[in-house]
C-alpha positions in Angstrom: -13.9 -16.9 16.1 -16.0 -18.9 13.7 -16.6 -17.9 10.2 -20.3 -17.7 10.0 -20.9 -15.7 6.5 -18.3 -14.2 3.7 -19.9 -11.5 1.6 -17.9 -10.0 -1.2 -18.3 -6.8 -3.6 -15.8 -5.5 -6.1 -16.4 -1.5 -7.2 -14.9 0.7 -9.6 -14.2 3.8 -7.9 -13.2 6.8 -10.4 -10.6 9.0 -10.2 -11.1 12.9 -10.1 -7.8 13.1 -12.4 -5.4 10.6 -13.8 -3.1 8.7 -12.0 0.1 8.3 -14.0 3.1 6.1 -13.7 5.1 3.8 -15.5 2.5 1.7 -15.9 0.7 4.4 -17.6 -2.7 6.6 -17.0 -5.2 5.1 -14.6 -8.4 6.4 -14.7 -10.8 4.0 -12.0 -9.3 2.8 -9.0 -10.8 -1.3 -8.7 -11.4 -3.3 -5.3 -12.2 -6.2 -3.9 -14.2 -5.6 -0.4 -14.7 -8.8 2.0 -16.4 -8.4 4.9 -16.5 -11.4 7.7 -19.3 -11.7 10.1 -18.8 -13.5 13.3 -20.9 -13.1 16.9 -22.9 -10.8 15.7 -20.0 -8.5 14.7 -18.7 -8.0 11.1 -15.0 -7.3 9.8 -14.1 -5.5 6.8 -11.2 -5.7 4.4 -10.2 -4.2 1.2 -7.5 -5.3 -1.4 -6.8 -2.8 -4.3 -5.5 -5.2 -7.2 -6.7 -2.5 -10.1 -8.3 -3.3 -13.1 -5.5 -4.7 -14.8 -2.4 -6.8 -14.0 -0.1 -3.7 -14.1 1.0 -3.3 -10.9 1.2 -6.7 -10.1 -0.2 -10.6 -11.8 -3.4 -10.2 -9.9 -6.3 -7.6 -11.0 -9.8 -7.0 -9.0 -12.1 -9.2 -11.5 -9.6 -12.4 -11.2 -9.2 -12.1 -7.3 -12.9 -11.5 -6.4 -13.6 -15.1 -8.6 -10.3 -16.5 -6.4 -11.9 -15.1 -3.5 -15.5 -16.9 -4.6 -14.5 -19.8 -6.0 -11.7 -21.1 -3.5 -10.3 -18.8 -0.5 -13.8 -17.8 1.0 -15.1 -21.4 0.8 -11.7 -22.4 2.3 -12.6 -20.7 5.9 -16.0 -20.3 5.2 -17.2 -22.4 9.3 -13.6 -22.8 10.4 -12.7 -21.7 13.7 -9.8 -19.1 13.0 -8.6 -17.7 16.4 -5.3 -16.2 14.7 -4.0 -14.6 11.3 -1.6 -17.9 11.4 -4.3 -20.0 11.1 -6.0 -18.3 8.8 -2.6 -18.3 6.4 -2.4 -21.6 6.9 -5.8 -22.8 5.8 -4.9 -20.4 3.0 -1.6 -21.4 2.1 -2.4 -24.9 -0.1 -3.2 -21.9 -3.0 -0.2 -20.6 -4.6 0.4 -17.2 -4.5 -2.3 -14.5 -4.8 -1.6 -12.4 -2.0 -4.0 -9.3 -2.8 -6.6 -11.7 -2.9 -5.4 -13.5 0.5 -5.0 -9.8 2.2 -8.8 -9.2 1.8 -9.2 -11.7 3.9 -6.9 -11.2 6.3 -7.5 -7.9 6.7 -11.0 -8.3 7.0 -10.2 -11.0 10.1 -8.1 -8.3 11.8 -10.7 -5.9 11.9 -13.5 -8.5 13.0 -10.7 -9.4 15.4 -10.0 -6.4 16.9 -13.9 -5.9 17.2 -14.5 -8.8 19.4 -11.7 -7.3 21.7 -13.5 -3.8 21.6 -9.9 -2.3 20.9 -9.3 0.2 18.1 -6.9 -2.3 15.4 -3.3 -0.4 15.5 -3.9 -1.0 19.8 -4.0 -4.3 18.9 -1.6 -4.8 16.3 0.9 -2.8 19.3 1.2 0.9 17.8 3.1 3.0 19.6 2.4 6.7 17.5 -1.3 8.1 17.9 -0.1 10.3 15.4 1.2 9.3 11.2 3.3 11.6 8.9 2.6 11.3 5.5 3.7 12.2 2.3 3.1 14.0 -1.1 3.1 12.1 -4.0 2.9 13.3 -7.2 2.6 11.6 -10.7 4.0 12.4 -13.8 2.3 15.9 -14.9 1.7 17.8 -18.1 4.7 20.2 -17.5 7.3 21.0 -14.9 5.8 23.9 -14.2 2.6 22.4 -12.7 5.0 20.0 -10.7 7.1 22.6 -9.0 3.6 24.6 -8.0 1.9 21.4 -6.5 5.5 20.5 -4.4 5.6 24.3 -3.2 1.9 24.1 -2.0 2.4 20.8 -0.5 6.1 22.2 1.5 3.9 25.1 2.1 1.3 22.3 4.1 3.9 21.0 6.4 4.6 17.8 4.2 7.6 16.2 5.5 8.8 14.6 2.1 7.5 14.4 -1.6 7.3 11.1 -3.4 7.9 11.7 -7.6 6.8 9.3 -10.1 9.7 8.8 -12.6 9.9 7.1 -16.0 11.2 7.9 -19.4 10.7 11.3 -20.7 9.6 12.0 -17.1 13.3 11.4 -15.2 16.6 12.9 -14.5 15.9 16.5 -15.9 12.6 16.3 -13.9 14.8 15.6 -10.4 16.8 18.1 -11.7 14.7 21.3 -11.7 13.2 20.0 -8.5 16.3 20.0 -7.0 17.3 23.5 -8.3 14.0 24.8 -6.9 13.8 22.9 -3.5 17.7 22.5 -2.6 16.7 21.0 0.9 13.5 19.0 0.1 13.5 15.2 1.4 11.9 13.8 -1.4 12.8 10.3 -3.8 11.5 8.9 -7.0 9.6 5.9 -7.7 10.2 3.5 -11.3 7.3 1.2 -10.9 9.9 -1.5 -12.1 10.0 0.4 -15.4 14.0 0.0 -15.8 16.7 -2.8 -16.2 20.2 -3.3 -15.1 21.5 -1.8 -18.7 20.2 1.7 -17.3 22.7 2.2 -14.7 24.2 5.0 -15.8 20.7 6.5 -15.3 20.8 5.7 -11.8 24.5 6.9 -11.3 23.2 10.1 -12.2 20.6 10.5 -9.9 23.5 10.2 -6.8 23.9 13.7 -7.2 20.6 14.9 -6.1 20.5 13.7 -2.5 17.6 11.7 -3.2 16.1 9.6 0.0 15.6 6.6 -2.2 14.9 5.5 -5.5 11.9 3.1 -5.4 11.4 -0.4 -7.3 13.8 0.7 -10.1 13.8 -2.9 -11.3 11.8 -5.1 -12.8 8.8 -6.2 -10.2 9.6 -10.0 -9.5 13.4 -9.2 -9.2 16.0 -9.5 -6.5 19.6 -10.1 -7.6 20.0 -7.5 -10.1 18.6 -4.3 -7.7 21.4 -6.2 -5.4 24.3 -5.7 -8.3 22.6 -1.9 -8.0 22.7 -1.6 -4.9 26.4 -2.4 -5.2 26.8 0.3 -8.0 25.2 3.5 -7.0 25.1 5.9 -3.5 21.0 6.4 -3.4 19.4 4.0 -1.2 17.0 1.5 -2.8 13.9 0.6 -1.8 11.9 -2.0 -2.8 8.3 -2.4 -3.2 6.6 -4.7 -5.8 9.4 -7.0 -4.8 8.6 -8.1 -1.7 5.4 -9.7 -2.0 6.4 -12.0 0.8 8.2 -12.9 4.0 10.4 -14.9 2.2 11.2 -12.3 -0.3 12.0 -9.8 2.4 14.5 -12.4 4.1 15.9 -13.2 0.6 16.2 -9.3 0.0 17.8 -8.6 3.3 20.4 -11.5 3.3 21.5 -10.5 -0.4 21.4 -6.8 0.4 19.1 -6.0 -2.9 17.8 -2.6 -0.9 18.2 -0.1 2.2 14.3 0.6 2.6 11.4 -1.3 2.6 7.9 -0.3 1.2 5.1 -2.0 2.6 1.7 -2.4 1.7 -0.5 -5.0 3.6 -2.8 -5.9 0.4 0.3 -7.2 -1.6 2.3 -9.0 1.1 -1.0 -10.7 1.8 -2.8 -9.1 4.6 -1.8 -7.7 8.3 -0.3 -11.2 9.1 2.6 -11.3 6.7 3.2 -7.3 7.4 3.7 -8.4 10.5 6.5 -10.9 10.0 8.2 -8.9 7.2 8.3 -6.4 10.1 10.0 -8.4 11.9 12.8 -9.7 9.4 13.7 -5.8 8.6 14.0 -5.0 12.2 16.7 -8.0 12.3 18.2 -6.7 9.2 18.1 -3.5 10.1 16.2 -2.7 7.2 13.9 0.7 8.0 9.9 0.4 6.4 7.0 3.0 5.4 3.7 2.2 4.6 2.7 2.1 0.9 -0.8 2.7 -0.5 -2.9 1.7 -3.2 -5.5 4.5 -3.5 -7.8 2.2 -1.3 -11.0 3.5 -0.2 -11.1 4.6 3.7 -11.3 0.7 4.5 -8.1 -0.3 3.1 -6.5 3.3 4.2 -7.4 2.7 7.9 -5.9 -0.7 8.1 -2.5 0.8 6.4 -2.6 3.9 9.3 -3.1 1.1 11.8 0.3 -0.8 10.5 2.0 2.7 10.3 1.6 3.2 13.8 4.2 0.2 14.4 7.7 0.6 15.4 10.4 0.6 12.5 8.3 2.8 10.2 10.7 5.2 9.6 9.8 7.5 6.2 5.8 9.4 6.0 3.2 7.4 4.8 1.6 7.2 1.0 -1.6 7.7 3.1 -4.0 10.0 1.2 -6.6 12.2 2.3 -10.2 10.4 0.8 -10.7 13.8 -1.2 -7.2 14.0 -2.7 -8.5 11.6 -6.0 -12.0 10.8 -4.9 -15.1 13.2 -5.2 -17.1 10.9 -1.8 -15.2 8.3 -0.1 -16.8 4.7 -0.5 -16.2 4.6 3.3 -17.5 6.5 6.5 -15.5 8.6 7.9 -13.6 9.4 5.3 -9.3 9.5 5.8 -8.6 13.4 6.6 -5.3 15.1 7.5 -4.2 17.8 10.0 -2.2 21.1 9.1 0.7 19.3 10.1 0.2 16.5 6.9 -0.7 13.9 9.8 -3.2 11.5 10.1 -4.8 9.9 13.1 -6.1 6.2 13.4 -9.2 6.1 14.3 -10.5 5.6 17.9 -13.5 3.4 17.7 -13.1 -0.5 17.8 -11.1 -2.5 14.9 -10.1 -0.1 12.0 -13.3 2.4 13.0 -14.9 2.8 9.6 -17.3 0.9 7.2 -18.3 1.1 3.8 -21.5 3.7 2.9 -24.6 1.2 1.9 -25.2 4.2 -1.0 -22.0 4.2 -2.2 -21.0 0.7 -2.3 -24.1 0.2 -4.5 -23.6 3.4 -6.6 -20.1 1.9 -7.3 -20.7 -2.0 -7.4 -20.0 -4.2 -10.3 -20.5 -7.4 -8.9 -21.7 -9.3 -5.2 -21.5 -12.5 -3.9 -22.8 -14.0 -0.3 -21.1 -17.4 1.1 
């Protein structure tokens, strides 16, 4: 396909409550939207950097001027008949991978247009149907935590996902344990802990915990490797692999038992793809990971959680779960059985709402 036009909008989307991790209390959720036009057909992406460099070095404001400035003019009437190509015209910029995956993922859809197929057909899913998960972040009491994880075993959820840090941690898994002896559930740091907290982590082997997520610091390999070594709970990584080359690098050194994958920080659908591929050889079992994206960026993370080797729920959350209106149409809903479907019209079967994109714009470009 040829790239005829690149438009771009980045919206602040606020948050019914608080999100709170590690990283501390997010109130806004901030995206970069991309949407590609090509034979009369148009492609949309979405890449969920936040406001600030928290999660990651990249935030919305910096990679919708990356996105402006360098990567959009970079394809802008190029021929780009694959998601190799377009990583390739892409790859003379180092790093940046949210602001890549907006891009990519906006190709796939556009892609998966022109072929009048839904996208997780063409990306080769194999399960119409997606388990997800509970998630649940740090809360004013224990109390409210254990009623929210009863309602959500009470709503078929098959595991619970726990944001842990300090003051918020071992005593917390504790009384969830004592109250929900057979729950699958793990904790996730958010990179919030060093190697010197070990003893923190041997503690947690008693709880039967299905992971513990990015315990370590967010660019780190080797020491979640020394761990791994140390303590019984599987590790899985997440901020860490931020590429194919980090996955490999992860897998040969055995730095974790899990991988958590989200398409807008490995750089799009393209790289998913491939660091699919090395954890199937390394017999390394994946879940998709989300970033609070509007029903854009949600439907192209149910598409990749369709694939083979996803092996844990999804964090793929209803539209209405932190969001009064979805930016997007139809918004993401779930079944009584905490499933979701993909949807069934062409690419990833949903587009942003003019209204709402312009109730929640701060800034628009056209290339």
């Amino acid at each position: 396909m040829k790239i005829e036009s690149i438009e771009l909008y980045r919206v602040s989307m606020p948050l019914i409550y608080p999100f709170r991790t590690a990283y501390g209390d997010g109130h806004v959720i901030e995206s970069v939207l991309v949407k590609i036009s090509s034979q009369g057909l148009e492609g949309w992406g979405e890449s969920t950097p936040w406001e600030s460099p928290l999660y990651s070095s990249e935030w919305a404001v910096g990679a919708f001027a990356l996105v402006r400035d360098w990567l959009g003019p970079q394809i802008l009437g190029q021929e780009i008949e694959s998601g190799d190509v377009l990583q390739e015209q892409l790859s003379m910029f180092k790093g940046n991978p949210m602001a890549k995956a907006s891009l990519d993922l906006a190709w796939w859809d556009l892609q998966a247009k022109i072929q009048g197929e839904p996208l997780w057909r063409v990306l080769g899913g194999q399960n119409k149907i997606v388990d997800i998960g509970a998630d649940f972040g740090v809360m004013e009491n224990l109390s409210s935590l254990i009623e929210k994880i009863q309602e959500a075993v009470n709503s078929g959820f098959k595991r619970v996902k726990l944001k842990f840090r300090r003051g918020w941690d071992v005593e917390m898994v504790r009384t969830v344990r004592e109250f929900f002896p057979n729950l699958v559930f793990h904790v996730d740091c958010n990179s919030s802990y060093r190697l010197d907290d070990l003893d923190l982590f041997l503690s947690l082997d008693e709880f039967g915990l299905a992971m513990i997520e990015q315990p370590l610091a967010h660019d780190d390999l080797l020491d979640h490797a020394e761990l791994q070594r140390q303590i019984a709970t599987p590790i899985c990584l997440d901020e860490s692999i931020y590429s194919v080359d980090r996955a490999r690098q992860a897998i040969e050194i055995g730095a974790c038992r899990w991988f958590n994958l989200k398409p807008a920080r490995i750089g799009g659908i393209t790289p998913t793809l491939k660091v699919l591929a090395e954890a199937k050889k390394g017999n390394i079992p994946c879940w998709i990971g989300g970033m609070l994206e509007s029903a854009v960026g949600a439907n192209h993370c149910i598409a990749l959680a369709t694939l083979s080797n996803m092996k844990y729920p999804a964090d793929i959350f209803p539209s209405r779960r932190f969001y009064e209106k979805d930016l997007s149409f139809p918004e993401v809903e779930i079944s009584g059985k905490a499933q979701v479907k993909p949807q069934s019209g062409p690419g990833i079967g949903c587009t942003p709402e003019r209204s709402q994109l312009e109730k929640h714009l701060m800034e628009s470009h056209k290339l």
